[in-house]
N, C-alpha and C positions, 0 to 999 in steps of 0.2 A: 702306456696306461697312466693313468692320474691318480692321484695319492689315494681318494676316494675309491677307486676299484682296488687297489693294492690292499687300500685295510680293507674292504669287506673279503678280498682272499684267505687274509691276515685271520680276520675275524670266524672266519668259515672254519680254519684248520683244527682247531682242538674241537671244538663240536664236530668234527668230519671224522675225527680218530677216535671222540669217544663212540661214536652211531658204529665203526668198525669192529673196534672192539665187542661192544654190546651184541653185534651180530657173532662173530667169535664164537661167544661166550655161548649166544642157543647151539651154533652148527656144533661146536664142543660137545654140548650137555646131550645132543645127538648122536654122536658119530663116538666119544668117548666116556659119555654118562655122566650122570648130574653131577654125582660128587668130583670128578674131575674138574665140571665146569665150574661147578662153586669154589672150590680151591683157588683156578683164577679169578674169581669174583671178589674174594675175600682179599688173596692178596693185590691185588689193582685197588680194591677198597683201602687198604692199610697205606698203599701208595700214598692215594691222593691225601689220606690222613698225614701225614708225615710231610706232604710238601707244605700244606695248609699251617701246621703247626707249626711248622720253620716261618711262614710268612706272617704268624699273627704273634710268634718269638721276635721276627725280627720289626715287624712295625712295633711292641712293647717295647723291646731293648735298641733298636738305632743301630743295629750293628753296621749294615751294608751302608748304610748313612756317615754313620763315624767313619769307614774309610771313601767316604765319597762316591756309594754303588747304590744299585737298586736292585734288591732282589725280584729276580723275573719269573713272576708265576707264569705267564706264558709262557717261558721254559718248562719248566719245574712239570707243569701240567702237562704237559705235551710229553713229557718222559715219561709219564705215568702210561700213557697209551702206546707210546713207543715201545718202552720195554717190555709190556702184554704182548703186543702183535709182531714183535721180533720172537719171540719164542715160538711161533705155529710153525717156522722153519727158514730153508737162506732164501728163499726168493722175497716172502715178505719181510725180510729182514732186511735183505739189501733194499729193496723199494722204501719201508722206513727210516731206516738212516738217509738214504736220501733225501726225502720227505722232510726231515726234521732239519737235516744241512739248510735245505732250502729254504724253509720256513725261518730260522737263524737269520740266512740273509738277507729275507724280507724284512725282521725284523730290525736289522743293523741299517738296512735300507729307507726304513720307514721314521727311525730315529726312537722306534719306542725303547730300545735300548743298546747300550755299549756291549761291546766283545767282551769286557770283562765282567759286565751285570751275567752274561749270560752262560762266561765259561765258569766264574765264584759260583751259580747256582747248581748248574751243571755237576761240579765238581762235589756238589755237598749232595746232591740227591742223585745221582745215578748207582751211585755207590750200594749204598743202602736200596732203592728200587730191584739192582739186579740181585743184589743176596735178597730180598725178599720173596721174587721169583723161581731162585733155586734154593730155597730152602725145604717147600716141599717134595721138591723132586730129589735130595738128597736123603729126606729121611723115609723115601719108597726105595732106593738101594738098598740090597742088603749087604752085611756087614763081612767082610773076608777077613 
């Protein structure tokens, strides 16, 4: 394939998982009711809030710059949807992390970015995305 079809792949993947998501989110507000699906709605919202801020933090401050990286909103972004569509259960979960492995090494393949732009972003927003996730579901447990 030539670089051209690779990036429009490239280019296809986070608009592919946000349309998934967004689907999710109706058959949810269906099968589990609205306030259910608004919950993930909100917190995928808060996500993308939170990667967005790290990326307008770190083009203010230079951080990923001063040590020679680039923070990778194509990461960053694509976790926001990952970690949504990983919680319907293990089949879409395992298909997602693959999904996302993959798209990595499009990414490392294509030059848009280094192993380390991708693991430093990684490593700063999945954290925070997955406790986002299960934040509501831990305060629907009740208390022993």
């Amino acid at each position: 394939m030539t670089y051209q079809q690779l990036d429009a792949i490239a280019d296809s993947y986070v608009p592919l998982l946000g349309i998934l998501s967004l689907l999710w989110f109706v058959r949810k507000g269906f099968s589990s009711g609205v306030r259910s699906a608004c919950i993930d709605v909100v917190t995928t919202f808060f996500g993308a809030l939170y990667i967005y801020t790290l990326m307008f933090a770190d083009k203010y401050l230079g951080a990923f710059a001063s040590i020679e990286l680039d923070y990778s909103t194509h990461t960053a972004l694509a976790l926001v949807f990952v970690v949504t569509l990983c919680f319907i259960g293990k089949t879409v979960r395992s298909i997602t992390i693959i999904s996302m492995l993959s798209y990595c090494l499009l990414m490392l393949y294509q030059g848009y970015h280094t192993v380390a732009d991708i693991m430093l972003t990684g490593l700063l927003v999945l954290p925070v995305l997955v406790w986002l996730k299960c934040l509501p579901r831990s305060k629907n447990k009740p208390n022993k």
